[in-house]
N, C-alpha and C positions, 0 to 999 in steps of 0.2 A: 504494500500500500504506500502513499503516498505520504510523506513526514512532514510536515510542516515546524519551522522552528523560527522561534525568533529570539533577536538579541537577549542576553539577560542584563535587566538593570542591576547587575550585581557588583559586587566586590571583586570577581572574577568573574571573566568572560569563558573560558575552556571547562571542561567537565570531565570528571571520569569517575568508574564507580570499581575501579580495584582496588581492594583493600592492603593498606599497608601490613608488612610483619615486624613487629617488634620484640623485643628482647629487653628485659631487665637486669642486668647483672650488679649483682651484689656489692658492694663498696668494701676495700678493706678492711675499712675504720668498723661496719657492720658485722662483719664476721670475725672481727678479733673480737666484738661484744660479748657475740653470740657464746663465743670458744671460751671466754671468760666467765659468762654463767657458768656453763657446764664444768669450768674446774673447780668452781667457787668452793670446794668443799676438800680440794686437796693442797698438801702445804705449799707457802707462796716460794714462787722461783728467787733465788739470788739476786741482790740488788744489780744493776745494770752488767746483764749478763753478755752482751755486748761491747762490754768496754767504750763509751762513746763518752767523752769528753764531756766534762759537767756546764763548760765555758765555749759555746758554738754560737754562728750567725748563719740564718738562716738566708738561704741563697736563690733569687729569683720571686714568684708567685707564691704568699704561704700558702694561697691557696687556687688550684689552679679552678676548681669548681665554680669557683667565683667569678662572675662579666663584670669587668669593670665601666662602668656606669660612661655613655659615649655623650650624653649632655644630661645636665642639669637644669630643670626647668622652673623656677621659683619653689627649688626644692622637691620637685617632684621627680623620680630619675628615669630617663630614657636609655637603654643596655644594647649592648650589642646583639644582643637574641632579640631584640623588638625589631630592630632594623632589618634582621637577617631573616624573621617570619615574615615581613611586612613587603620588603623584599621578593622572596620568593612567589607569590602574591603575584607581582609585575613580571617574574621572570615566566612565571608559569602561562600568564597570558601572549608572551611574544614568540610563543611556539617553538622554542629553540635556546639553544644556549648563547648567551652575550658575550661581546667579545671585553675582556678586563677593563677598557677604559668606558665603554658603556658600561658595563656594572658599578664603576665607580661612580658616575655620574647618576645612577640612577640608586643608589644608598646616599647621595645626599639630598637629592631631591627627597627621597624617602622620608630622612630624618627632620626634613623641613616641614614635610606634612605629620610628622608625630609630635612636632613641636606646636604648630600650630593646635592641633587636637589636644595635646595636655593645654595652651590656653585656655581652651574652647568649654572643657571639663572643668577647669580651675575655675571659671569666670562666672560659671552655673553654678557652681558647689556656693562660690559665695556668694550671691541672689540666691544660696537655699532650694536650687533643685537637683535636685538627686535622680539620677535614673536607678530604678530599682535592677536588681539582678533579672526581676521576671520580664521584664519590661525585655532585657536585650536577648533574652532567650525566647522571649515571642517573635520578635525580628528574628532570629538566629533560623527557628524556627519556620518562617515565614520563606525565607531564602532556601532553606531545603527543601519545601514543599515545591518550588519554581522549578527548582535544580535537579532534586533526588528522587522525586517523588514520595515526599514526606517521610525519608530515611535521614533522619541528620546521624546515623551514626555514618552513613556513606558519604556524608559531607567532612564527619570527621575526621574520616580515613582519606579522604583524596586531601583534604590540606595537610596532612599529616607526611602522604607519600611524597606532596611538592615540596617539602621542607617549612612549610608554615605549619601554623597552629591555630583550633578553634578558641582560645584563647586571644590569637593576636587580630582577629576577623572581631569576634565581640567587643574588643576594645572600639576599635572602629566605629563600631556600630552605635557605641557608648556617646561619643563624640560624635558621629551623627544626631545622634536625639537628642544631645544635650544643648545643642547648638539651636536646633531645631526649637527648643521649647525656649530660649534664652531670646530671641528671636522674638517670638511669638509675644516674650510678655514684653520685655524692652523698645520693641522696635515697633512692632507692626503697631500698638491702639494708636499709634504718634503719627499713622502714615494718611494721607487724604486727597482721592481723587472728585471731581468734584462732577456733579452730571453733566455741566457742560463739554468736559475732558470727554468722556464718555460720547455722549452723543456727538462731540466732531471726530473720533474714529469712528464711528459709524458709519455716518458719511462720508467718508476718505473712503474708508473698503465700499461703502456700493458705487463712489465714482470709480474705482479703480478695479468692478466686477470686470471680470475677462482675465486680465491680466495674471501674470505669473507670478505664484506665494512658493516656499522653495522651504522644503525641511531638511535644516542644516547641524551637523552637530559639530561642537568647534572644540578644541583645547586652548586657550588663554592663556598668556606665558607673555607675565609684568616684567616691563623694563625702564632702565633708568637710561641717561647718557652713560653712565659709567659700567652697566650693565650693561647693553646695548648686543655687544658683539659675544661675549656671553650666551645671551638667550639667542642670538640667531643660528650660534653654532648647537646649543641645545633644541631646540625646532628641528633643525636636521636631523639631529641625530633620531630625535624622535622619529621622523617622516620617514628615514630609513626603517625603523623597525615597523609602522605599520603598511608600509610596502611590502614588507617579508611576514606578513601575516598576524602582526600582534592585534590584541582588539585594540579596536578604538575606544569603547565602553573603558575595558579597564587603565588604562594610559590618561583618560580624562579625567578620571574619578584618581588616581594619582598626582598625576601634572599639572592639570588645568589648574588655573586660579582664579575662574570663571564662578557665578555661583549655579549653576548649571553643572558645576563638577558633581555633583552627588546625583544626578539621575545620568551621569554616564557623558554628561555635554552636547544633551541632545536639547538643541531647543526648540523643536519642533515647526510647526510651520510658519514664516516669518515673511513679510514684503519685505524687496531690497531695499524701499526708502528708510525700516524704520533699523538696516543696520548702518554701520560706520561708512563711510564711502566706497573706502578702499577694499572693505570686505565684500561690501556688494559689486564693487566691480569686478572682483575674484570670482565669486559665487555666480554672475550673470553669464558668464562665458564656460561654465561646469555641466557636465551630464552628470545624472543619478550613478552613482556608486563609484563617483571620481573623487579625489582627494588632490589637496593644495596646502603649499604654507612652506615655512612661515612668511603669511604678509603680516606686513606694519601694519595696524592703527595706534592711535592716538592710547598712549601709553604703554603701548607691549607690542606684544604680534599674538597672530591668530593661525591657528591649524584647521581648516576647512575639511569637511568631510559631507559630500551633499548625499541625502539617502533616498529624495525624492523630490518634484515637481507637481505644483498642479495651476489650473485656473482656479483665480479667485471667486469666491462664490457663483461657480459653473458647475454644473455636474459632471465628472469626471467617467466616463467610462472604466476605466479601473478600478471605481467603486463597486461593481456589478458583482453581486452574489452568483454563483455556479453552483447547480446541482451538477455532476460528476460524477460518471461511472469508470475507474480506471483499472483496464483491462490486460494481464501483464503474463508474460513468458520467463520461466526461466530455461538457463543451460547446464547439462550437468558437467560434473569438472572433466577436465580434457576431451570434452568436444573439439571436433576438427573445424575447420574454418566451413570450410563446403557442409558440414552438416550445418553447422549454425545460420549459413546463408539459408538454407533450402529450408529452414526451419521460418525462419525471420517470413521468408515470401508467403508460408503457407499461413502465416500467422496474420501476415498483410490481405492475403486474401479473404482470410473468415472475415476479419474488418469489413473489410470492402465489402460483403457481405447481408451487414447488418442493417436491418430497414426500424429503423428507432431503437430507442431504449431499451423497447420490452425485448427485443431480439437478442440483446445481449449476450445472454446466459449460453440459449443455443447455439448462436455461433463459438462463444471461449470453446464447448465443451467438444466442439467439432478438432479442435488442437491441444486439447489442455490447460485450456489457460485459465486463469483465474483472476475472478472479479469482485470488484471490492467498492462498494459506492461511496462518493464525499459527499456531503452536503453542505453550503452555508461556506463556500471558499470565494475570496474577494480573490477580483482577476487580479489583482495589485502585489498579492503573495504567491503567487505562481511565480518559477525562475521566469526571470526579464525574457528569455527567450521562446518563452510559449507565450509571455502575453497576447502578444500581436495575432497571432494564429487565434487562441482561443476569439479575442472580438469579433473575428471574421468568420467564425463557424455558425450556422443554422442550428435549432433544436434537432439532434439525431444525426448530425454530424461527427466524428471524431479526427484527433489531429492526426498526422502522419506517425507511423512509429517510430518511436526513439529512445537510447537506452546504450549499451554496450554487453559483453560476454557475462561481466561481472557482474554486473546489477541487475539483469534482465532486461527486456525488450517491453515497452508498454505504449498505451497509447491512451488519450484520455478521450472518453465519449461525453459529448455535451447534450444533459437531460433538462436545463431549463437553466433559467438566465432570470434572476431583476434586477431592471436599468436603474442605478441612481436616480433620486429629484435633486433639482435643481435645489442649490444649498441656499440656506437663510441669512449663513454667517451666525458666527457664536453672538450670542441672548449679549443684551446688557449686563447683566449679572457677572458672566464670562467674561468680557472685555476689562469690567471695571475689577475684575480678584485677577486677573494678567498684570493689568497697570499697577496694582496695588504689591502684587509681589516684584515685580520689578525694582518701585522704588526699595522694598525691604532689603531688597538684594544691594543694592548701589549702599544704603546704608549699613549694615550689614560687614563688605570689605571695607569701609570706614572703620567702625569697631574692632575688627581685628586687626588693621594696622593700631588701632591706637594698644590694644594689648602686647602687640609684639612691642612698641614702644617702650612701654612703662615694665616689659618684664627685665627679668634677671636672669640672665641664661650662662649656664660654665659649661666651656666645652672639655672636652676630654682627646 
């Protein structure tokens, strides 16, 4: 059957569900304990039966078990193990291993965003809001269900076998809520759109019905003059890894310094007028599933990533709901080429075949094949390369076959279609909690530059 998937707004973009093995081995210090109970009851051995010098110094780490602490945040301490789960995290999403000086660059980035998140937790704690433990283990939770299918011990095990820990994900998650509700009471009663604001986008979007609205998701990456050439060389290095596969989802939700960074940097469908110039005239010259950057704007630069198009309040044919019969072959292993051809034609044929939907079944069972109905699939999450086909198909039409040795041969039958309405545009309502989260947002990276200001940070 046919899989449909989509990005996860997660903390990580990759998935997998094999379980790590672990091993606990005993410490010496435990097993001299242990060996000392059980002699507890026979005479004691001769004093330093080793002859070791009453008068030593003790040479290197006394203790090597110990992380020494990589910064210090108004006393709260950030270790090399936060960096090195938090880390992994990033590594695990760029499908590959990093070469040394990206990994360096991306454990300081790291430790930049765990600094900011101890802020973020500090600033909450004192305005008195606490996230409860249930509280991130409802989130923790919530993410397994997207991911695992409500196995979080298989969420446990895959960040475990990437070198991270469910540990250093709930922190996370900590600092996301804590942010979130610090937000809510500080910022947001203080924000005010007024209905006139409202009602002239309104009007804006129905004079500019037709026209192209573009859903873009960006990574943000602040720069100073003296930073400048810094973060353009950072950009790149980025833009190289998600060339080579990394998500974009989790590199935003690391990098960015967007407040869009926590749903992954998607911010979904936007007119060119209401971004920066320069982005829009990046973004106006992009097809769906191309990427750009780093461009300037007006205090940093920007990572472009366009995921789609449409007409402004038009009805979009890619909105169109598909009823879907799809109809599919397989090969057994080591199939010869000429049989798999001669298979493929017969399999073309029954198609060709079929006089509607109801026919379906009869013709699969004429070659074996087997059929499997979708219902309720927008033409818009079909791969790009059937869209176009599926629009142009009649009720009891199917596409051409397509497929390879591996995956099977299939073909989709079209059992019914409804056409979008023409769109209204988002309610008043909608427009005016958009404009209103915006400004929270603008204020918002205000406040936490003023925290990083006023903190106290040792680095190590």
């Amino acid at each position: 059957m046919i899989v449909f998937t989509t990005a996860l707004p997660t903390v990580f973009a990759r998935t997998a569900t094999a379980l790590a093995a672990f091993s606990l081995a005993a410490s010496p210090i435990a097993i001299a304990a242990q060996e000392a109970a059980q002699d507890a009851d026979q005479p004691a051995a001769a004093p330093n039966p080793l002859g070791i010098p009453d008068n030593f110094s003790l040479l290197g780490e006394s203790n090597p078990n110990v992380r020494k602490a990589t910064a210090v945040v108004n006393g709260s301490v950030i270790t090399g193990t936060d960096i090195d789960h938090r880390t992994a995290l990033v590594v695990a999403s760029a499908q590959g291993e990093l070469a040394e000086e990206e990994m360096v660059r991306v454990r300081m980035q790291v430790l930049r965003n765990l600094i900011d998140e101890t802020l973020q937790v500090q600033e909450a704690a004192a305005q008195e809001i606490n996230i409860t433990a249930d509280e991130v283990n409802q989130r923790y939770a919530q993410l397994a269900a997207q991911n695992f299918g409500n196995q979080p011990d298989a969420m446990d095990a895959y960040l475990l076998s990437i070198g991270s820990s469910p540990a250093s994900l709930k922190r996370q998650i900590q600092g996301e809520l804590a942010w979130q509700r610090l937000l809510r009471r500080n910022i947001a009663p203080f924000i005010n759109v007024s209905e006139e604001e409202v009602n002239d986008l309104i009007k804006r979007l129905e004079e500019s019905r037709g026209t192209e609205e573009y859903h873009i998701m960006e990574i943000y990456l602040p720069a100073t003059a003296e930073t400048r050439q810094a973060v353009i060389q950072n950009g790149q290095q980025i833009m190289e890894q998600l060339r080579g596969g990394a998500s974009f989802l989790a590199y935003a939700r690391q990098f960015s310094e967007s407040s869009t960074a926590a749903t992954g940097g998607d911010l979904g469908f936007v007119r060119l007028e209401t971004l920066p110039a320069e982005m829009a005239t990046a973004a106006q010259t992009m097809q769906p599933g191309q990427l750009t950057g780093p461009v300037e704007i007006p205090g940093g630069f920007v990572i472009i990533y366009l995921r789609d198009k449409r007409a402004v309040l038009t009805a979009d044919p890619r909105d169109a709901l598909l009823s879907l019969k799809q109809i599919s072959i397989s090969f057994e292993e080591g199939i010869s080429q000429e049989e798999a051809t001669s298979k493929v034609e017969a399999f073309a044929g029954a198609v060709g075949s079929i006089r509607g939907c109801g026919d379906a079944e009869r013709a699969a069972q004429t070659v074996g094949a087997e059929v499997v109905t979708n219902d309720q699939i927008r033409v818009r999450d079909l791969p790009e390369q059937l869209q176009g086909s599926m629009l142009e198909l009649q009720v009891g039409q199917a596409t051409q076959p397509f497929g390879s040795l591996q995956e099977g041969v299939r073909v989709l039958l079209l059992c019914g279609r409804d056409d979008p309405q023409a769109a209204d545009g988002p309610s008043f309502d909608v427009l005016m909690s958009r404009m209103e989260e915006e400004r929270i947002q603008k204020r918002a990276r205000r406040y936490l530059r003023d925290l990083r200001n006023d903190a106290y940070i040792e680095y190590n």
